[in-house]
C-alpha positions in Angstrom: -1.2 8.6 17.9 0.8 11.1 15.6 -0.7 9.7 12.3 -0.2 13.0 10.3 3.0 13.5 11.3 3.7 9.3 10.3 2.9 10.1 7.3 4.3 13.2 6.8 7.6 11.4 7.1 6.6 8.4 5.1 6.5 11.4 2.2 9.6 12.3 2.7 11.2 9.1 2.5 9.4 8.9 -1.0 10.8 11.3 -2.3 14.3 10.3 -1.2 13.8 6.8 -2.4 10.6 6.8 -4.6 10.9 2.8 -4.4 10.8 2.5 -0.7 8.6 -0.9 0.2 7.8 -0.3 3.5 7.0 3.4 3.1 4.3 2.6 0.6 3.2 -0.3 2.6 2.6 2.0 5.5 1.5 4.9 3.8 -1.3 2.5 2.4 -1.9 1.3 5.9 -2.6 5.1 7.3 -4.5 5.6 4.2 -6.9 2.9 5.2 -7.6 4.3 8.8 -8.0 7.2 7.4 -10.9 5.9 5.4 -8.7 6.9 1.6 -9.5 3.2 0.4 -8.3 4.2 -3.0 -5.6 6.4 -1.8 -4.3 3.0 0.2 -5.4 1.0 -3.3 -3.0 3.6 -5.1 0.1 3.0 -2.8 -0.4 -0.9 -2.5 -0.1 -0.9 -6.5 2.8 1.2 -6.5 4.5 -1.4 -3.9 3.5 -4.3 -5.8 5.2 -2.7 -8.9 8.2 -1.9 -7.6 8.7 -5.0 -5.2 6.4 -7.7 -6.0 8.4 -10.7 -4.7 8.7 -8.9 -1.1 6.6 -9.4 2.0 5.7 -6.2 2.1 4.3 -7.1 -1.5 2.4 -9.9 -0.1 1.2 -8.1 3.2 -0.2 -5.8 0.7 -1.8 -7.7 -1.4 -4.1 -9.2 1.5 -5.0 -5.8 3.0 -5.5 -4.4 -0.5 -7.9 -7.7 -0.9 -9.7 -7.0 2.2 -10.4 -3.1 1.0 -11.5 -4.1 -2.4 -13.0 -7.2 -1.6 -13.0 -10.5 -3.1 -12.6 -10.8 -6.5 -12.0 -7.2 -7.7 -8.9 -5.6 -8.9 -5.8 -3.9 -7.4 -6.1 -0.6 -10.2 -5.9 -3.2 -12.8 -4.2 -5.9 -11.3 -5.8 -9.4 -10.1 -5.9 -8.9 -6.2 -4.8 -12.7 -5.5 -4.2 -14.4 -2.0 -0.7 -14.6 -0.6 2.1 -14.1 -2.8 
């Protein structure tokens, strides 16, 4: 229910550890509810750069699949199942 304050510290993490998978992946996820598709978009692709062999990599490949639907890209890259 504290959403702002979420990500708030998500950001902070960030800039401790500008890698951080699971603070992008959940950055991207509050993005979404907060209807910043390409904000979300943004974070997934950073993710998938920095850790593309991780779940978190492949969990957001799938939501960034469902928010750009099928067949578009990911800023660039292929948005393909799984991984």
């Amino acid at each position: 229910g504290r959403r702002g304050d979420a990500e708030h510290a998500f950001l902070r993490v960030l800039r401790f550890d500008p890698e951080r998978p699971e603070a992008l992946f959940e950055l991207g996820e509050l993005a979404t509810e907060s209807g910043r598709h390409r904000q979300a978009l943004g974070y997934w692709r950073q993710l998938v750069d920095v850790a593309p062999e991780s779940e978190y990599a492949a969990r957001a490949r799938v939501r960034a699949r469902r928010a750009a639907s099928n067949g578009r890209t990911l800023n660039g890259y292929k948005v393909r199942s799984g991984a």
